[in-house]
Every structure is written in structure tokens, then in C-alpha cells.
C-alpha positions, -999 to 999 in steps of 0.1 A, spaced: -618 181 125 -627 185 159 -662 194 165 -672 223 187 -646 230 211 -616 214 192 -577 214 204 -558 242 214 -556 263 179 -580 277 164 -595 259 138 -603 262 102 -636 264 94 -639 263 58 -606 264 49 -597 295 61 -601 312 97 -608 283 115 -602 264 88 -566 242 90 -539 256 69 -514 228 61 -483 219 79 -455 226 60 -417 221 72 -384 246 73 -354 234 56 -344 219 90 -379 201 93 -394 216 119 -428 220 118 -448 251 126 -483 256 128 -505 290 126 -517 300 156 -540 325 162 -522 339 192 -498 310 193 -517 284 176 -544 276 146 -574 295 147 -605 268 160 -639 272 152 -660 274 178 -699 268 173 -728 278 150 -738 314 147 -774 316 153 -793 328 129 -813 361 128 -833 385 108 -802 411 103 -770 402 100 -759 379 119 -717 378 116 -721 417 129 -740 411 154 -715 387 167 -685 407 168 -681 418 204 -646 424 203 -654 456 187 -673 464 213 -648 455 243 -622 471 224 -646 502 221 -634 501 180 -663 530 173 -644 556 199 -609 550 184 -626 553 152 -628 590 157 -594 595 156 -584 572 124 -596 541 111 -565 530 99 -559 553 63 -527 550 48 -509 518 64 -504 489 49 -502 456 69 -488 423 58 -506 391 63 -480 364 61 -502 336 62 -523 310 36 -530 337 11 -559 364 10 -589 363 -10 -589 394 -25 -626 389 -41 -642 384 -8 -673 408 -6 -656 422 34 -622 431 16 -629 442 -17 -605 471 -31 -581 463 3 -564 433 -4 -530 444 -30 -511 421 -53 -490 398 -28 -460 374 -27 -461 334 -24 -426 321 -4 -443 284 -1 -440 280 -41 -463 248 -39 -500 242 -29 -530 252 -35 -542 280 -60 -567 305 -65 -600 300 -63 -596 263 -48 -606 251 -15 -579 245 4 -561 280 -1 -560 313 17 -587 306 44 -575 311 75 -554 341 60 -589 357 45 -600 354 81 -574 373 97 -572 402 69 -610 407 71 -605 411 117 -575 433 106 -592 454 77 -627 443 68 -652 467 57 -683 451 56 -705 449 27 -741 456 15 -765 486 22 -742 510 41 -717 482 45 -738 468 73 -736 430 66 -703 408 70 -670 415 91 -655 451 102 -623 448 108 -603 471 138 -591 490 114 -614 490 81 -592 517 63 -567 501 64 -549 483 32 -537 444 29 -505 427 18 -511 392 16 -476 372 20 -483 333 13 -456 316 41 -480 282 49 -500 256 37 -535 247 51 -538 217 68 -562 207 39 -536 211 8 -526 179 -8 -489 198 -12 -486 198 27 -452 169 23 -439 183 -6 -441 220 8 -423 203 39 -390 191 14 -382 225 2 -352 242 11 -352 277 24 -375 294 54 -408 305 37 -417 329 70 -384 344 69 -385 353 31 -418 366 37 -409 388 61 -379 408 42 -402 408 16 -429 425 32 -404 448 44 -389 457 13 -424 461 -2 -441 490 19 -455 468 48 -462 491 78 -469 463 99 -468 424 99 -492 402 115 -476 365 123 -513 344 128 -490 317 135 -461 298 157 -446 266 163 -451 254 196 -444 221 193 -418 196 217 -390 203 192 -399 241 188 -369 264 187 -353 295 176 -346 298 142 -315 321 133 -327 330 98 -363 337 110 -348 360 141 -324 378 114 -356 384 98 -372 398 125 -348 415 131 -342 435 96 -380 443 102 -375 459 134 -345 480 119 -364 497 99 -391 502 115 -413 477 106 -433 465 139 -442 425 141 -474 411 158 -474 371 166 -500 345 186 -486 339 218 -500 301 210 -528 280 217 -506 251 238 -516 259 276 -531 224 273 -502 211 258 -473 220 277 -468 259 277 -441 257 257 -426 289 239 -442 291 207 -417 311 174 -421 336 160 -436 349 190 -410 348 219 -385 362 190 -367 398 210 -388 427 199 -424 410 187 -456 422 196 -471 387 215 -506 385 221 -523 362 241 -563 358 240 -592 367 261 -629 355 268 -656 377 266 -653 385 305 -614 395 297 -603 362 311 -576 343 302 -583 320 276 -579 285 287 -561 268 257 -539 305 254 -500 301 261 -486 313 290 -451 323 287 -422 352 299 -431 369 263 -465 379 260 -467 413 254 -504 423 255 -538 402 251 -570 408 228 -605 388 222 -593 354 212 -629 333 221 -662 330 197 -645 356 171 -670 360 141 -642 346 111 -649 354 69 -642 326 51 -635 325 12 -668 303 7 -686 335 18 -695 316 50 -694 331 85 -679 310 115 -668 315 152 -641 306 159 -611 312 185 -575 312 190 -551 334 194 -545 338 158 -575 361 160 -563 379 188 -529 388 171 -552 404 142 -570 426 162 -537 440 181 -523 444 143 -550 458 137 -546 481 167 -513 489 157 -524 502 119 -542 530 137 -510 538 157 -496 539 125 -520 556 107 -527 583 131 -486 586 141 -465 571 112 -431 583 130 -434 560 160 -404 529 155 -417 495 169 -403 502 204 -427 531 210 -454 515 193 -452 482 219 -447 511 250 -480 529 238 -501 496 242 -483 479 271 -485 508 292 -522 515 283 -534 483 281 -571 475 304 -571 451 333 -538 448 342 -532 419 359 -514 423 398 -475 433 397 -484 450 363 -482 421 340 -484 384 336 -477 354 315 -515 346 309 -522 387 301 -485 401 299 -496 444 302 -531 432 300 -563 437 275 -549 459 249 -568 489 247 -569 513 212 -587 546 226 -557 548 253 -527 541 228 -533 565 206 -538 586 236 -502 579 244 -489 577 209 -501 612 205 -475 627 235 -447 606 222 -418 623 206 -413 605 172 -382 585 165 -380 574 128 -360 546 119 -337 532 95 -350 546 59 -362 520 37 -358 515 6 -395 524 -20 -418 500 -21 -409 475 -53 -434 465 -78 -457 440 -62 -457 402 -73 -492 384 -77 -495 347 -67 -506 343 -102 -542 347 -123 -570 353 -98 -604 336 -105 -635 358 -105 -652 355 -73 -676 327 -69 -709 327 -61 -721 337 -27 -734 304 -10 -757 305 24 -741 316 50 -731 292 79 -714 286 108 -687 257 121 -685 240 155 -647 233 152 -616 241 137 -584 222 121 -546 230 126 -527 255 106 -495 254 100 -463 272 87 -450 268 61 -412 262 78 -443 251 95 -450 228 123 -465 235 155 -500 247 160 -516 280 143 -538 308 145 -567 319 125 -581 307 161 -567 290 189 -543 262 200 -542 262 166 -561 229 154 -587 241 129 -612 229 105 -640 239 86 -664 250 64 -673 279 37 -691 311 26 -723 322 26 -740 353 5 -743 389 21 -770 395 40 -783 358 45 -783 344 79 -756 321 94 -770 285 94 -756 256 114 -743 228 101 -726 198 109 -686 199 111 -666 184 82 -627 171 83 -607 189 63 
């Protein structure tokens, strides 16, 4: 995996966020990867350690997103957002009690409990809906919205699973069957960590019907813009799909991201660089991508629908583009599209718009689990990972998200409340 500063994508770290979720293929072949805007989620360097906790002390984006002011209106009660990515960990210590029985569209790979499974989708769930853990929930990663419930929709491979050319063989498009049924089972929102920016990257009519059935009723759809800016620019899917929420990523200093995609799509952008990621090991890593920063904006959008459930996805993308921070000149661009998306002001404008409900859907069905889930392992030191490996889709191909450009790898998890160590960078 690449070490420190790896290719556009953000990286796995352990396995997970940052860490590389395998490339699978759709029935046509193409390959997709998960991007953390547009790309894989990329690990970014070691977390220094420190007498508190360290992976909260990291989390800035909560600060530029000014998460503890929004917070006073909701925290995200009552939705329900769908993770369609590697699989969620549902025993991690930051989303214990969130994480519901999920669905598994792949149907090959990895299972429970083993290493190369659900760690870049752990890391995105716990930046959507983490709640922290020991005294006063003070240690680990608090997610944009922490109230907020998870419906973990297994559509890829990590880079990392043995099952990566089998999963690439099956018929049927894993990302569009995970999408209906995230629909059909209660999802209030879906975050899409991933895309396919690759050379042969192309609309996909059974993934846009998808979509599209989501939108219908109601059902808004956050992708990664894609981590290729050093690799072409070229439009990454799911996220230039008509009527997704694209999000590009952002530095610190709410610059442009330099291995971010710049395309006619982007719809908003959120923090995207050095984003604290929770892997299944229990270890803590930065990574970045815009994987991450399609979290936090699906994360942004479970307080819009928290705090007003009758806004359809059209309203919902008006409220943030139109509120967003730091527009860029002429009002948007490709790098930024509206600009830095900004919570406090959305739910501003969310609360003068008239509601418009949409299609009914049906009640949520019973739930299906991926299959017997191991008890949770035990906690390991906590460390951080200087690169990450690529994630991809399971119709999967191009790059991925958990963080950037979408080329992860990684590492694993620590115990609560122990600092984050450094440690060399392994392949995965």
C-alpha cells in the first residue's frame, strides 16, 4: 500500500476506512472502486499520540463544520442511513446499538469477524453516526450526526479479499440491488463512499434506474465526487448519476483537495484531508478521500431529515447548495460546486421550506443479517496508518472512498482510551 500520501483514493488502513476494499466487477466487467468522494478512502499519516484521546482530538471537521451548533437543533434521531459499502462492524465500541441487521448483494468474500471485511464501510458509518465511547463517550469517533441509526448494505469487496475475481464473475449489479433494497427497507438516506472513475467508466442503466427509484420516493443519494484529479478528471458513477448529492473534498483551509475530481456534477464539498477513520481492529487512522467527505454530507443530510422528514431529495440538495460556506466566484465550481457545505445554515433553510412528500413507500420489510456475527474482539493498541489501499465496488472498478483517489491500505484497531501509535504501513 502506499505509504503516507498514497494515490488518489483514500486508502484502507486496516482494512477498513483507509483500508482497500476489493475490486469487484458488474456483470458487464467494469470495474468500480470506492471512493471517498469519488475514490478509496487513503490513509494519510500517524496520529500523534497524547495523554487524552487522541482520534477526538483529531477530528477538525467537526469543528469547521461547527457540528456542536447544529447539534442544538437535532443530532440526527430517527433517520436511518444506508451504508452501501464493505459491510459495518456492528460490535465496534463508536457504533454500538446503531448499526441494524443489513443486506449482502456481493454474495462472496469475506465474513464476519475476518480481516479483510467491512473496514472502509466501519469507517464511513462511524463519520456518519459514531458516538464515541468510554467515560461520557469522550474517547473514539463522533460522527455528524451521532443519533442517527445505520443500515449496512454490503455492494464491494476490499481490495484485501481473496474473493475479489470471483466477486468480479457474478452476474447482476451488486450497487444497484443494494440500493432498491435499502429503499424498500426504511433507508432515509444513502451514502455511495464509492465510484468508478476509471478510462472505461460509464453510465450504467440498471444502477441509474436505481437511482432513480430512490429518488421517487424520496430517498436522497450522497456519492464521492472521486479521487482522480491526478488521473484524468474523468466523471466518476454513481456520482454524476441526475439527482445525486456529489461531494468533493476539502483541506483544512477549505481548499480544494488536490487528488479531489473536478467535474460539471459536484454538488457541494466537505473535509476530505487527515480525517480521523475507526477501523474494525479498534485502531484509529487518518486518512483522506472523498469517501469521507461524502459521509459527513450524509451525515449532514440525516439532520435535515431528522429535524424536517417531509423535505423530498430536491429540497434537501437546494437547502445545502444554496447555504453552503465559501462559495467559490460565479457561485459554484467544479473543484467546490456550491461550496463547503455548511449544517447550521441548511437547517436554517430547511426550516422555511414548504414540505413536499414523495412517492409513499412501502413499510420497511424484515431486515436480512449477512449471517452469524462474531463477538467483538479484543481491543488492540490503538494506531495510526501512513497510507491507504484502493476500494472498490463491487460492480466495482474504479477508485473508492473510505478516503481519497480511492487507493487505500491499512492497518487495525486499537482499545478505547489508549493513544494512537505509529506504525509502519503494511500491503494489504
Amino acid at each position: 500500500m502506499p505509504t503516507a500520501r498514497p494515490q488518489p483514493g483514500l486508502g484502507a488502513g486496516p482494512s477498513g476506512v483507509g483500508r482497500t476494499a476489493g475490486r469487484a466487477r458488474r456483470r458487464r466487467g467494469r470495474s468500480v472502486g470506492v471512493a471517498l468522494g469519488a475514490a478509496a478512502l487513503l490513509l494519510g499519516g500517524r496520529l500523534p499520540a497524547a495523554s487524552a484521546d487522541t482520534a477526538r482530538d483529531h477530528e477538525w471537521p467537526l469543528h469547521s463544520l461547527h457540528a456542536q451548533q447544529a447539534w442544538r437543533t437535532t443530532r440526527g434521531a430517527g433517520t436511518l442511513v444506508a451504508v452501501l459499502d464493505t459491510g459495518v462492524d456492528p460490535h465496534h465500541p463508536d457504533l454500538t446499538g446503531q448499526v441494524l441487521a443489513g443486506k449482502d448483494t456481493v454474495g462472496v468474500g469475506a465474513r464476519p469477524g475476518e480481516r479483510a471485511w467491512a473496514r472502509h464501510g466501519t469507517g464511513m458509518a462511524a463519520i456518519i453516526a459514531g458516538h464515541g465511547h468510554g467515560p461520557g463517550r469522550t474517547e473514539g469517533v463522533l460522527g455528524i450526526a451521532p443519533a442517527a441509526r445505520i443500515l449496512p448494505v454490503r455492494v464491494i469487496l476490499e481490495d484485501a479479499d481473496p474473493q475479489r475475481p470471483k466477486a468480479r464473475s457474478r452476474p447482476g449489479n451488486a450497487v444497484a440491488a443494494g440500493i432498491r433494497w435499502a429503499v424498500d427497507h426504511g433507508a432515509d438516506v444513502i451514502n455511495l463512499s464509492l465510484g468508478d472513475d476509471s478510462e472505461a467508466a460509464h453510465s450504467d442503466p440498471e444502477e441509474n434506474a436505481a437511482v432513480q427509484y430512490a429518488l421517487r420516493r424520496g430517498v436522497p443519494l450522497v456519492a464521492s465526487a472521486g479521487n482522480g484529479r491526478r488521473g484524468g478528471d474523468r466523471s466518476s458513477y454513481p456520482a454524476a448519476y441526475p439527482g445525486v448529492i456529489a461531494v468533493a473534498a476539502v483541506d483544512r483551509d477549505g481548499r480544494p483537495a488536490d487528488f479531489s475530481t473536478r467535474r460539471w456534477y459536484t454538488s457541494v464539498a466537505a473535509p476530505g484531508v487527515d480525517v480521523v477513520i475507526a477501523d474494525p481492529d479498534r485502531h484509529y487512522y487518518e486518512g483522506w478521500g472523498t469517501s469521507a467527505a461524502a459521509a459527513y454530507v450524509s451525515g449532514v443530510v440525516a439532520l435535515l431529515r431528522s429535524a424536517h422528514p417531509g423535505l423530498n431529495p430536491a429540497q434537501i440538495r437546494t437547502a445545502l447548495e444554496g447555504t453552503a460556506a465559501r462559495r467559490p466566484a460565479h457561485g459554484r465550481s467544479d473543484a467546490l460546486g456550491a461550496g463547503l457545505v455548511d449544517p447550521v445554515a441548511a437547517l436554517a433553510a430547511a426550516a422555511r421550506m414548504r414540505p413536499e412528500p414523495a412517492v409513499p413507500r412501502p413499510a420497511p420489510a424484515a431486515q436480512v443479517r449477512f449471517g452469524p456475527v462474531p463477538a467483538a474482539p479484543a481491543p488492540g493498541p490503538l494506531a495510526r496508518r501512513t497510507s491507504w489501499s484502493r476500494l472498490l465496488r463491487v460492480p466495482v472498478g474504479g477508485s473508492l472512498v473510505v478516503f481519497a483517489g480511492l487507493l487505500w491500505r491499512g492497518r487495525r484497531r486499537p482499545s478505547p482510551g489508549t493513544t494512537v501509535r505509529s506504525g509502519s504501513p503494511t500491503h494489504r
